[in-house]
N, C-alpha and C positions, 0 to 999 in steps of 0.2 A: 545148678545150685537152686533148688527149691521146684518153683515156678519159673527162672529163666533158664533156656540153653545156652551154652558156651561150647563152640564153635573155636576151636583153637587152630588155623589154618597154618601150617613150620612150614611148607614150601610152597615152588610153585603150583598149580594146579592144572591138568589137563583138562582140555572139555569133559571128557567120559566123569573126572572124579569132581571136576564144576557140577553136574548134573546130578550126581549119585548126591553129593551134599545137598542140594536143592532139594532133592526127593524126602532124604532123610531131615531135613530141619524142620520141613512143611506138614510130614508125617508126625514130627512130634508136637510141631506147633498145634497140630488141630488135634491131639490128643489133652489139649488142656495147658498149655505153657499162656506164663502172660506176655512174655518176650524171650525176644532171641540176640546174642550177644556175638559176634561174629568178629573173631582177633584175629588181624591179617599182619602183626608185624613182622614174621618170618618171608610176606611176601613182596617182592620188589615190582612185579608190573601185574599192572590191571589190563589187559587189552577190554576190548569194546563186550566182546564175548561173556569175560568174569562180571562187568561192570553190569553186561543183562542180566545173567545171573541172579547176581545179591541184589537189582531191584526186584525180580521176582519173588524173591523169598522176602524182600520187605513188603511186595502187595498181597502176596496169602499170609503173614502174618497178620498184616493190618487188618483183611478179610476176617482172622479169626479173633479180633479183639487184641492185640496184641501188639507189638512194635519190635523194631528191629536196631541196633545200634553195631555200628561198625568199629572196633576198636584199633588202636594204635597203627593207623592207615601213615607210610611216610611219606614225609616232606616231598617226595619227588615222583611219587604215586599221584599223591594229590595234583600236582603240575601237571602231571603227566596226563590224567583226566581232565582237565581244565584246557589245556593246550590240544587234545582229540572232542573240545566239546562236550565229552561227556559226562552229565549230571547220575548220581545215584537216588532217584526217587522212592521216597518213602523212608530215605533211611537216617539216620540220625547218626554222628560220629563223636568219639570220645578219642582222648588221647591217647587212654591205656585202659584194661582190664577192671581196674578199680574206678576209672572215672566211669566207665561205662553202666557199671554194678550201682553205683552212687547216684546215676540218674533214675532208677529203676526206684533206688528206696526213696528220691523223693515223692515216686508216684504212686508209692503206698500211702501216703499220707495225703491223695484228694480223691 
């Protein structure tokens, strides 16, 4: 949508298709995006793996001027990362789709 990506994630993810996304959001981030919008409600678990992942693709967006937002992450994902320790650096999380979008437009206006 415009200047951000949306990353609509409906299942789970294998490492090979984790990585192929990382290549592809990075690739388009550094082609001019302001952000990247990454919707994982179709997915139920994060191992440690997905959760390196989507920090990576939050620190080369950040690198490219940009930011990363994770959307409609569930209740039991989020436990579930909290419970293995593990923090998503760089990234910023929204409810859903819309709120995510809706942090982006207030950062048009500074």
């Amino acid at each position: 949508m415009g200047e951000i990506l949306i990353a609509a994630i409906q299942q789970e993810l294998t490492d090979e298709s984790a990585l192929a996304l990382q290549s592809d959001l990075t690739e388009m981030a550094a082609a001019g995006a302001r952000g990247v919008v990454i919707e994982i409600s179709g997915v139920e678990i994060v191992d440690s793996f997905l959760a390196r992942v989507l920090s990576e693709i939050a620190a080369a967006t950040n690198m490219l001027a940009g930011r990363t937002v994770v959307a409609g992450m569930r209740p039991s994902v989020a436990i579930t990362l909290v419970e293995m320790g593990l923090s998503l650096r760089g990234l910023e999380t929204a409810r859903s789709l819309e709120d995510a979008m809706a942090l982006f437009q207030g950062q048009a206006g500074r």
